[in-house]
Each structure stands twice: as structure tokens, then as C-alpha cells.
C-alpha positions, 0 to 999 in steps of 0.5 A: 529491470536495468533496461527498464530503469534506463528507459525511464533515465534513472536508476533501478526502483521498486517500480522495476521490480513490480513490472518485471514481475507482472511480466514473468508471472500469472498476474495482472498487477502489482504493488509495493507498501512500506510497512513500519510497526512504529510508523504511518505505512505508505504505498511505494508503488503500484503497475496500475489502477487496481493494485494502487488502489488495492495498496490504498485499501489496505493501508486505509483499512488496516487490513488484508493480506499484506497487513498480515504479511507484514505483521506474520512476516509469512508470505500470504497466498490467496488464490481466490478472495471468494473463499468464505473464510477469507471473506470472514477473515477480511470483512471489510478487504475482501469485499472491496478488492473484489469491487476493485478487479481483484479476485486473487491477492499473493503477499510477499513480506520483504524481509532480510534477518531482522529488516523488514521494510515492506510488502510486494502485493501481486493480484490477479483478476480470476483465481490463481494458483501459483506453482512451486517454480511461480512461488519461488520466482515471486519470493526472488521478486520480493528479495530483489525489492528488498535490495533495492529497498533498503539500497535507495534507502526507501525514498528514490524509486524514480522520478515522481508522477501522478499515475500508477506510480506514485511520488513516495517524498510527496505522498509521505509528506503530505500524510505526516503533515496532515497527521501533525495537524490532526494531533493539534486540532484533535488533541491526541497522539500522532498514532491516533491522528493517523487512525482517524485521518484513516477512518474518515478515508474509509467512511467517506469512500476516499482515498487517504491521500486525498484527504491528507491533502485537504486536511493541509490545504485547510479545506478540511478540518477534524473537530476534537468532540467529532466521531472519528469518521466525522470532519468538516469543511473550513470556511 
């Protein structure tokens, strides 16, 4: 991970910690959410397309094994999303992983005493099992990224770019941002405006990035009296 880290000239970042593990274990992938109970959630970092929209998903949906990680504060094992009961479990989850590329999802809550800042997600394209020393490596993963989490204090996990890792100062700014601007033109709490901003991504088929930043650049405006997932273009 430092030898990583160096070759990208700067320090040790989550993005580190999810390459390394996909390297190390049986998956083709890996994410890495900051999760709060008080505060929108937002994807850190991810190794490709399918675990960033993954990551995407899940916060947009408010559902899926990380969501449970987080609020269980138990890692979450899913060897194969095609199992019945996951798909009843995660209506709306399951169903769009396995459109993604995903067919085994494993959540790793990040945890230290009380602290808990986020979720490492590794999936995997044909059903997986991990082992007990697989299991054990992917919990050290979690903890390294813990450390490192709360070591740059959430916010520095390398130089920001488009692409499989995303820019965590701009994406939060631009989702807090388009939150506020909900609260004024829908007339409702900031925990509301963030459930709608979230619905329309999903109702559109979009990412709740991209509609962040319509909602900023005006190029999108929520009415008070529309349906949650509806909103217009402004003129």
C-alpha cells in the first residue's frame, strides 16, 4: 500500500487499502463509503466501474449489505446475491447489483470502540465464499482502512479525479450543497431534502451525483407540491 501510495506521490489513502485488497483476495473489486447516523453518507472510493456504482446504488437506495453493516455493526457475507432470500431481503439491491456485474457482495463495517466511520464493500462477478483465513485478511483490510480513515480525518484519500476514485471534498460539497438548496425550495428538513434528492436519483436511473449537480447548477429544480421523485428542468 505505501509503494502504491508513493507512486501515486502522496500519502497512504483508502484507495490503497481497496486495491490491495482486491489483489490479495478472491474478488474483482472494492468500494469504500463514509457512513454517519446524523449525516448524508458518501462514497470514498471504489477500484472500478462496478463497485463504484455499487457504492452508488446503495446510498441512493438506502439499501444492501453495506447499509446493513453499518447499521448492524456486523460484517455482512453475501456469497451469492441469486439466493431467494437476499433478493426479498434487498428488493430493490439485489436486483440492480446483479445488472451492475455483481453476483457476491461482502461488507465490512469500520469500526474502533464506538467509532464507526464506514463500510469496505468487496464483490465479486461468480459466487464466492471466503475462507476463515480470506475472512480474516478482509476484517485486517477493514481495520487498516479505519486507521487510515480516521488518521486523514475523512477527507484526504489522494489527489482527486474523475474515474474509479472519486474526489471526496467535491463530491460531498456538491451533495450538501444541493441538499441546502432542497430545504429552501421544497420547504423541508435537511434529512428530507437528502431522501428526495435520493428518490429522484433512483426514479430517474441516475446517479445522485449527477443530480447534485443539476440541482447546484440550476439546471434542476424540485417544486414543493411535486411527488418525491418528480422535479423539472429550470428555464
Amino acid at each position: 500500500m505505501a509503494d502504491q501510495a508513493a507512486r501515486r506521490g502522496a500519502g497512504v489513502g483508502v484507495v490503497d487499502v481497496c486495491t490491495a485488497a482486491v489483489a490479495a483476495l478472491p474478488v474483482g473489486g472494492a468500494g469504500l463509503s463514509a457512513m454517519s447516523r446524523t449525516a448524508p453518507s458518501h462514497p470514498l472510493c471504489s477500484t472500478d466501474d462496478i463497485s463504484e456504482r455499487l457504492e452508488e446504488l446503495q446510498l441512493t437506495v438506502g439499501e444492501g449489505p453495506c447499509v446493513d453493516a453499518f447499521l448492524n455493526g456486523s460484517a455482512v457475507l453475501t456469497p451469492d446475491l441469486l439466493t431467494r432470500d437476499l433478493q426479498d431481503r434487498w428488493m430493490v439491491f439485489a436486483d440492480a447489483a446483479l445488472e451492475a456485474g455483481a453476483r457476491a457482495v461482502f461488507a465490512l463495517p469500520l469500526q474502533i470502540g464506538a467509532i464507526s466511520p464506514g463500510v469496505l464493500d468487496l464483490y465479486a462477478r461468480v459466487p464466492v465464499r471466503l475462507d476463515a483465513e480470506e475472512l480474516a485478511d478482509a476484517l485486517a483490510f477493514a481495520d487498516l482502512a479505519t486507521l487510515v480513515l480516521l488518521d486523514t480525518r475523512i477527507g484526504e484519500t489522494g489527489e482527486p479525479h474523475r474515474g474509479p476514485v472519486e474526489d471526496l471534498g467535491a463530491y460531498r460539497a456538491e451533495i450538501d450543497q444541493a441538499s441546502g438548496m432542497l430545504t429552501v425550495q421544497l420547504g423541508v428538513g435537511i434529512e428530507e431534502a437528502f431522501v428526495r434528492l435520493r428518490a429522484h436519483a433512483y426514479a430517474q436511473g441516475r446517479r445522485l451525483a449527477d443530480v447534485a449537480a443539476d440541482v447546484v447548477a440550476r439546471r434542476l429544480r424540485f417544486p414543493p407540491d411535486a411527488e418525491p421523485d418528480q422535479a423539472g428542468e429550470d428555464t
